[in-house]
VEXNU-626890 format. One line per 3 residues: number of its first residue (from 1); for each residue x, y, z negated of N, C-alpha, C, CB. Coordinates in steps of 0.1 Angstrom, whole numbers, plus 5000, padded with zeros to 4 digits. Atoms other than C-alpha are relative to their C-alpha. Last residue first. Glycine has a CB too. Layout:
N
NUM = X/Y/Z/X/Y/Z/X/Y/Z/X/Y/Z | ...
# end
This chain:
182
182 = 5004/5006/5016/4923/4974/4878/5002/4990/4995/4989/5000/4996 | 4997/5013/5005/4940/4989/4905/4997/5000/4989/5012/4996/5000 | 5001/5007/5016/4930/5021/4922/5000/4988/4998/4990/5002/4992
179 = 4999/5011/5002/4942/5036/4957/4998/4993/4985/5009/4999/5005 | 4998/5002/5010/4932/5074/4962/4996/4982/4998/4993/5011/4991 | 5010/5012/5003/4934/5087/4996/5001/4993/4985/5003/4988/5012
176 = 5008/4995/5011/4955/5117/4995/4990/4990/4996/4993/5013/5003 | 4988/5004/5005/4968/5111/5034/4992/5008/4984/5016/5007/5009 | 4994/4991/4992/4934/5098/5049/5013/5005/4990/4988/5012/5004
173 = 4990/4998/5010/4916/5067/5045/5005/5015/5009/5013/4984/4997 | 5004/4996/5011/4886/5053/5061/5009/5011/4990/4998/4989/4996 | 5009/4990/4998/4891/5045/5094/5000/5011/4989/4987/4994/5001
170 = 4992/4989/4997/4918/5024/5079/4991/5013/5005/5010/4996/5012 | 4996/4992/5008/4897/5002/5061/5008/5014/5003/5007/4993/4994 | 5013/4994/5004/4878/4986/5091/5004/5010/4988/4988/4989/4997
167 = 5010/4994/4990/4909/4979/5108/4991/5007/4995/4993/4991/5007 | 4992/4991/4993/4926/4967/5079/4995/5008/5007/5008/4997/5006 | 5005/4996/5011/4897/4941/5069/5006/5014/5002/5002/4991/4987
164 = 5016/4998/5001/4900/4926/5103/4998/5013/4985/4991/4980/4996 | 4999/4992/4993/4939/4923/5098/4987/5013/5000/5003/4992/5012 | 4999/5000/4987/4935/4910/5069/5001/5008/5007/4993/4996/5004
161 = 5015/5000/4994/4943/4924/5034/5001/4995/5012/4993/5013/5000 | 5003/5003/4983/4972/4932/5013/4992/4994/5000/5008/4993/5009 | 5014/4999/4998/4980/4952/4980/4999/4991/5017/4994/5020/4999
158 = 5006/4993/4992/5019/4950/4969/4984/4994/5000/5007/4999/5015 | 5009/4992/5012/5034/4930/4938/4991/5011/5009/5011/5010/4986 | 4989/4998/5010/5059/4906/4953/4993/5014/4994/5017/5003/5008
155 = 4989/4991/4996/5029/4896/4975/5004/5001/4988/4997/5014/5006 | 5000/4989/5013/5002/4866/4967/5012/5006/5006/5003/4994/4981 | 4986/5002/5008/4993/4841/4994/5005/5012/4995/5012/4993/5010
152 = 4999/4989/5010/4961/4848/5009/5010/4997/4988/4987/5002/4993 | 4999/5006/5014/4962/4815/5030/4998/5008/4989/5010/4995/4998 | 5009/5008/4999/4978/4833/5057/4996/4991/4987/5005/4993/5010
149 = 4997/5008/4993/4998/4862/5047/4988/4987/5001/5013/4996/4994 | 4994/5014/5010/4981/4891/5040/5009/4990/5010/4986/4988/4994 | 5004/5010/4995/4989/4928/5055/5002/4986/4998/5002/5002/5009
146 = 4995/5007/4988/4996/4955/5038/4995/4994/5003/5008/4994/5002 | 5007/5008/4998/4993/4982/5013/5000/4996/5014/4990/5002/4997 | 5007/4998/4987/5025/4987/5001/4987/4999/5000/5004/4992/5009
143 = 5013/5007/5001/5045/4989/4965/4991/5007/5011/4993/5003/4986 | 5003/5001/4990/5085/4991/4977/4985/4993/5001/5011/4994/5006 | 4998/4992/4983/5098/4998/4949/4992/4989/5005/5017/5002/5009
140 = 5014/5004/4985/5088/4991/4910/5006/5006/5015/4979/5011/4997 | 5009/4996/5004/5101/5013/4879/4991/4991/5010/4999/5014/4999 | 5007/5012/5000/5137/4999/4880/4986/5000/4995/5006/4991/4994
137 = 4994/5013/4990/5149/5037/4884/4993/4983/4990/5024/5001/4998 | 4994/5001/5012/5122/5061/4877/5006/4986/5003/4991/5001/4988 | 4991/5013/5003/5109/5082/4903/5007/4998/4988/5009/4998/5010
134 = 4992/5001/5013/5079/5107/4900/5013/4990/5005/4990/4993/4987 | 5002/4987/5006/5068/5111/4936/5010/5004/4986/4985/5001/4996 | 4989/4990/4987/5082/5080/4949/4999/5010/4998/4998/5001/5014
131 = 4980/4997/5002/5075/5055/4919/5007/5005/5013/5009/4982/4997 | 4995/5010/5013/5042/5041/4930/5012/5003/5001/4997/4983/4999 | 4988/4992/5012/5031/5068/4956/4999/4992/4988/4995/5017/4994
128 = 5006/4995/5012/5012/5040/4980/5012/5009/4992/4995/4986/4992 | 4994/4998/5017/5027/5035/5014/4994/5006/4992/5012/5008/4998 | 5002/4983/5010/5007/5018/5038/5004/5003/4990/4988/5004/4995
125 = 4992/4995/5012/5023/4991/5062/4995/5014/4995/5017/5001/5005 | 5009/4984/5009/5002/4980/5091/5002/5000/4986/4982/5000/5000 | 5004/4994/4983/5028/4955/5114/4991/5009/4994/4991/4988/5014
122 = 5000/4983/5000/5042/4952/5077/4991/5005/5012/5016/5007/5002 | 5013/4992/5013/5029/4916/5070/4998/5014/5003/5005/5000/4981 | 5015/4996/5001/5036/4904/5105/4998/5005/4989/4992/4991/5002
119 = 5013/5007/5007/5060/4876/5100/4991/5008/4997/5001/4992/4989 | 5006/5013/4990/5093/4887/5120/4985/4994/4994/5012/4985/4999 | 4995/5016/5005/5097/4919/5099/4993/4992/5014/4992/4992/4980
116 = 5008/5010/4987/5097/4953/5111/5003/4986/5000/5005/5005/5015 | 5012/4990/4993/5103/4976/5080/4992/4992/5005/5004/5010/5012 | 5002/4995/4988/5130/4951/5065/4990/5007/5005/5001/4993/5006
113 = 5006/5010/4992/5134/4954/5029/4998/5005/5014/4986/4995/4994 | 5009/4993/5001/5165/4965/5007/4990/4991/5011/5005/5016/5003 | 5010/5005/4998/5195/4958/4986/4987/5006/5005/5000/4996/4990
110 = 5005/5004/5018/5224/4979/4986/4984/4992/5007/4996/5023/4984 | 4996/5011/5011/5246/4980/5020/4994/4994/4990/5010/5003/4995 | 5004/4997/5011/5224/4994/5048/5007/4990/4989/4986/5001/5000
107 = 4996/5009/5003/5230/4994/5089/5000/5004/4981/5013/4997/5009 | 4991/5009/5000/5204/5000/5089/5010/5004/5008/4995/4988/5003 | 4998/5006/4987/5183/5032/5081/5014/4985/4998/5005/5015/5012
104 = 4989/5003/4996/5164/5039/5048/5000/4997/5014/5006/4991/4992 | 4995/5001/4986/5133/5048/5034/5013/5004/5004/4991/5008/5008 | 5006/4996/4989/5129/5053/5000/5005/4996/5012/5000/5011/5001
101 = 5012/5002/4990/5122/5031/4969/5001/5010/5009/4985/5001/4994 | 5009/5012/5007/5162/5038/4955/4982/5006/5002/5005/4998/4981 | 5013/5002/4993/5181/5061/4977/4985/4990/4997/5005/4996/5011
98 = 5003/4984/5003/5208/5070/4950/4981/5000/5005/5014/5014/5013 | 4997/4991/4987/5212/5034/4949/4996/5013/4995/4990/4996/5014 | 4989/4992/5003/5209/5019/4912/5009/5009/5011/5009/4992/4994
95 = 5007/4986/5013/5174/5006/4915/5010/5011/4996/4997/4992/4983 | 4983/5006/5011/5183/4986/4947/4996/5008/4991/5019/5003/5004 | 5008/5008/5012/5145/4985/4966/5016/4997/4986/4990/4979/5011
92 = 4988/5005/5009/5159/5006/4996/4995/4994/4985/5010/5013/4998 | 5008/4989/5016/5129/5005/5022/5009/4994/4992/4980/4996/4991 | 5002/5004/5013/5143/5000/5059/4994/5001/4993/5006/5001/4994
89 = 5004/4992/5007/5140/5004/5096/5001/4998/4983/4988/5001/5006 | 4994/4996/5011/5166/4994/5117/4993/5007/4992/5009/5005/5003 | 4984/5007/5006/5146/4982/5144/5009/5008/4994/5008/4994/5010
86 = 4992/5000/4994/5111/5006/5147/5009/4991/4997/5002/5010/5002 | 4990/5005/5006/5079/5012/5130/5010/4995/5011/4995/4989/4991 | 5000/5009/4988/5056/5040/5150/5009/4988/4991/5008/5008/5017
83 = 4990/4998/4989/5046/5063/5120/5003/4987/5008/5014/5006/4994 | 4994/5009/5001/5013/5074/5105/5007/4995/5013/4991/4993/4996 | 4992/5000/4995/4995/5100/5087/5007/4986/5005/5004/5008/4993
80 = 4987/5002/5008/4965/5092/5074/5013/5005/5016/5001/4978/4991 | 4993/4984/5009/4935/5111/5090/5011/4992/4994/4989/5009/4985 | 4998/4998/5016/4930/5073/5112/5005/5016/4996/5013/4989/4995
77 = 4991/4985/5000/4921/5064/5149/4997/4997/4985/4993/5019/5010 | 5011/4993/4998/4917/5026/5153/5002/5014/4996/4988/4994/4992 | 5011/4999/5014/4948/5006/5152/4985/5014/5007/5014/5010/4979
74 = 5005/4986/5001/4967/4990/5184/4993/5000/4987/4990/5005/5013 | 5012/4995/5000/4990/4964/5180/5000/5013/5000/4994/4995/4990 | 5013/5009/5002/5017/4943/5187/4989/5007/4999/4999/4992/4987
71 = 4992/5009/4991/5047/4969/5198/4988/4988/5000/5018/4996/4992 | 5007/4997/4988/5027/4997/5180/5005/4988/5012/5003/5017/5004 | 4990/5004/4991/5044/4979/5148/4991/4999/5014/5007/4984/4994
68 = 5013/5007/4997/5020/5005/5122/5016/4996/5013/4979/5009/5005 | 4993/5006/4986/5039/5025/5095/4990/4988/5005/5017/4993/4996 | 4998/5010/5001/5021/5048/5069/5006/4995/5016/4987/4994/4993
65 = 4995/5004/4990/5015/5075/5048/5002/4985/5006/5009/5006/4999 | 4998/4983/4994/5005/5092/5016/5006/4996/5014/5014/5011/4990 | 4998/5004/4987/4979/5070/4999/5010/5012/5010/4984/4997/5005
62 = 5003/4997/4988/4978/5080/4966/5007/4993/5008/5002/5012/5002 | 4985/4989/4988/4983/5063/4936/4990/5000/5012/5023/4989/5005 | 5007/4994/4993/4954/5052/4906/5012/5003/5008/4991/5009/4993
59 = 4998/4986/5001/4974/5026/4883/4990/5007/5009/5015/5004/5003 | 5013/4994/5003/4975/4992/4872/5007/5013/4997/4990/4993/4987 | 5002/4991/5016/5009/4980/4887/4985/5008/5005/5016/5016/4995
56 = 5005/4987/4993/5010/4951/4913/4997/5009/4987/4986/4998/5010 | 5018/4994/5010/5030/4924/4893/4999/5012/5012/5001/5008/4976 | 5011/5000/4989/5062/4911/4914/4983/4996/4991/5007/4987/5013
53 = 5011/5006/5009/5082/4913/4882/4993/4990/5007/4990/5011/4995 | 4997/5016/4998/5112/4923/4904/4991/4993/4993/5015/4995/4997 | 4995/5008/4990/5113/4959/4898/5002/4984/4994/5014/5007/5005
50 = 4989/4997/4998/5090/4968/4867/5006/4991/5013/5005/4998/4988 | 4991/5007/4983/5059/4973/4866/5011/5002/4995/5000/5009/5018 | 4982/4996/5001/5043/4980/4827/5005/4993/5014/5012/4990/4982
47 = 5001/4984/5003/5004/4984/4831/5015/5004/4998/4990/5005/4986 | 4992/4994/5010/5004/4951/4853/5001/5014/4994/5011/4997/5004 | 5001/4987/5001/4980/4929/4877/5010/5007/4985/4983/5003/5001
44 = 5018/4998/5005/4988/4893/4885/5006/5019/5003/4992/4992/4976 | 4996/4996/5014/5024/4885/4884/4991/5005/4996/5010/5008/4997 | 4999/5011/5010/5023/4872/4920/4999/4997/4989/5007/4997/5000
41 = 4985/5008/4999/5015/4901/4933/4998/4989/4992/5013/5008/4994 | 4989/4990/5006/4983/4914/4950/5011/4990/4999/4995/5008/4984 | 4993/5006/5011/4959/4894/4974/5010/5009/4994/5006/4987/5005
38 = 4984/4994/4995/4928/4909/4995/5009/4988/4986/5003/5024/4996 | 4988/5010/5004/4893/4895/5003/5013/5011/4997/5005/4988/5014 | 4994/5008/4994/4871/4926/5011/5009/4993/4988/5006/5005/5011
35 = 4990/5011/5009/4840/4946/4996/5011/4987/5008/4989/4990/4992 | 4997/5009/4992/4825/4976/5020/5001/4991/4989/5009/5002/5009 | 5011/5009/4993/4807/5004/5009/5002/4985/5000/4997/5004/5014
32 = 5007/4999/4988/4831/5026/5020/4988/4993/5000/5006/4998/5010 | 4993/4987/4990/4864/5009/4999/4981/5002/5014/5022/4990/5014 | 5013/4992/4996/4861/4982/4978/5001/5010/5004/4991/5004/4991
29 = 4997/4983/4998/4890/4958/4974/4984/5004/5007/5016/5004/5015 | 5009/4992/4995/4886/4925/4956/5003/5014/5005/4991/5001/4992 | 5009/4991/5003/4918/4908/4945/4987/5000/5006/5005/5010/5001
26 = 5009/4994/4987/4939/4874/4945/4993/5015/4995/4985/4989/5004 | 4997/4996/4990/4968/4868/4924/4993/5002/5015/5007/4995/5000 | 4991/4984/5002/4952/4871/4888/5005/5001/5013/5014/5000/4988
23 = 4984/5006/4993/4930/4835/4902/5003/5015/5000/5002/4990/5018 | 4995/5014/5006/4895/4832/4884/5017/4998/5007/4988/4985/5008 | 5007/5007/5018/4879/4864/4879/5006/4988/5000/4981/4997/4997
20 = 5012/5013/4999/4894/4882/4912/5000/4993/4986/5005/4988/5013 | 4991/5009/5006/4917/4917/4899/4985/4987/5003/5007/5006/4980 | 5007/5009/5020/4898/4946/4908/5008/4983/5005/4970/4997/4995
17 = 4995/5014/4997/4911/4972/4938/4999/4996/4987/5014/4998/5008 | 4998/5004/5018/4890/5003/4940/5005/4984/5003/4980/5000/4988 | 5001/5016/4996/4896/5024/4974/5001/4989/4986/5015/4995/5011
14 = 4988/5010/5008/4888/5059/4968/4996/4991/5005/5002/4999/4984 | 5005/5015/5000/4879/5084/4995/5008/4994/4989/5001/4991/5014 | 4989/5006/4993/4891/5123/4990/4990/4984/4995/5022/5004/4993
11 = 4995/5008/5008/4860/5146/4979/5005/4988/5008/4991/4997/4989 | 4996/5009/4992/4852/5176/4996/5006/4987/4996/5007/5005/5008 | 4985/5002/5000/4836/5198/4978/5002/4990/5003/5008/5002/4988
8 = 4991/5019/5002/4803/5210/4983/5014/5002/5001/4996/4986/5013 | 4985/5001/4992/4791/5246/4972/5004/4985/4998/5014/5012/4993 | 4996/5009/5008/4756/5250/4964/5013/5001/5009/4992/4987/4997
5 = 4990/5004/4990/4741/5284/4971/5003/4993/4992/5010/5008/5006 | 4989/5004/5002/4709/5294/4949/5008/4997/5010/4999/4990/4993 | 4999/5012/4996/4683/5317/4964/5016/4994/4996/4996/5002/5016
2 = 4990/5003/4990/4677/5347/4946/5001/4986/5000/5013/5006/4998 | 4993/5012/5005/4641/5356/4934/5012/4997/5009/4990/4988/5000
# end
């Protein structure tokens, strides 16, 4: 009698983000087991994004990288890839730039956001592939996951979360990570 072999496959973590039942600009994120607070955009959740809606678009995107302001904090070790944030860092959010949702340097004429802001949301900035792989001009830029503001005050359509919750998420993730919005 031959002995079966099973072959495992390595399956990338997902993080499921659901839409809270009484207020479109809060969420749930699940990730590991876990369940945290988080808040999306202002525009609730959306299957049509468009720049400036500030809706977070229902979609599944990867996790492909990310910026951390090593200047305030340390993070816990992470498989994602991830870079030091620095002064003059950008994200070009103009739809009619050439450079539209990528990374830019300042000095920068067309509309775009700062990297390293004065208020902390980016200090752990993860970029989601919403309109960087495929691009399509006014399809949505600059959809993160980040860091809330106090109060859980709704983002221009990004994913954010405490610090605390960060921490314990990051462990978790690696570049391929699969972010879902429902």
């Amino acid at each position: 009698m031959r002995k079966k072999t099973s072959v495992v496959r390595s399956r990338k973590p997902v993080i499921v983000v659901r839409s809270a039942p009484r207020d479109r600009r809060r969420a749930l994120v699940r990730f590991a087991g876990r369940t945290e607070q988080a808040a999306i955009g202002r525009g609730g959740v959306t299957a049509l994004k468009r720049e400036g809606d500030g809706a977070t678009p229902r979609a599944a995107m990867r996790l492909i990288a990310g910026y951390v302001r090593r200047d305030r904090l340390l993070l816990p070790p992470t498989r994602l890839p991830m870079r030091t944030t620095r002064p003059g860092m950008l994200w070009c959010d103009a739809p009619r730039h050439a450079a539209y949702n990528r990374p830019v340097k300042a000095p920068f004429p067309a509309g775009h956001e700062k990297m390293m802001r004065d208020d902390g949301l980016y200090d752990v900035c993860l970029i989601l592939d919403w309109n960087i792989s495929s691009r399509r001009r006014y399809a949505g830029s600059a959809i993160f996951f980040h860091l809330i503001r106090p109060g859980y005050g709704p983002t221009e359509g990004c994913i954010a979360v405490s610090l605390p919750a960060m921490r314990r998420l990051i462990r978790h993730v690696r570049r391929g990570t699969i972010v879902k919005v429902m």
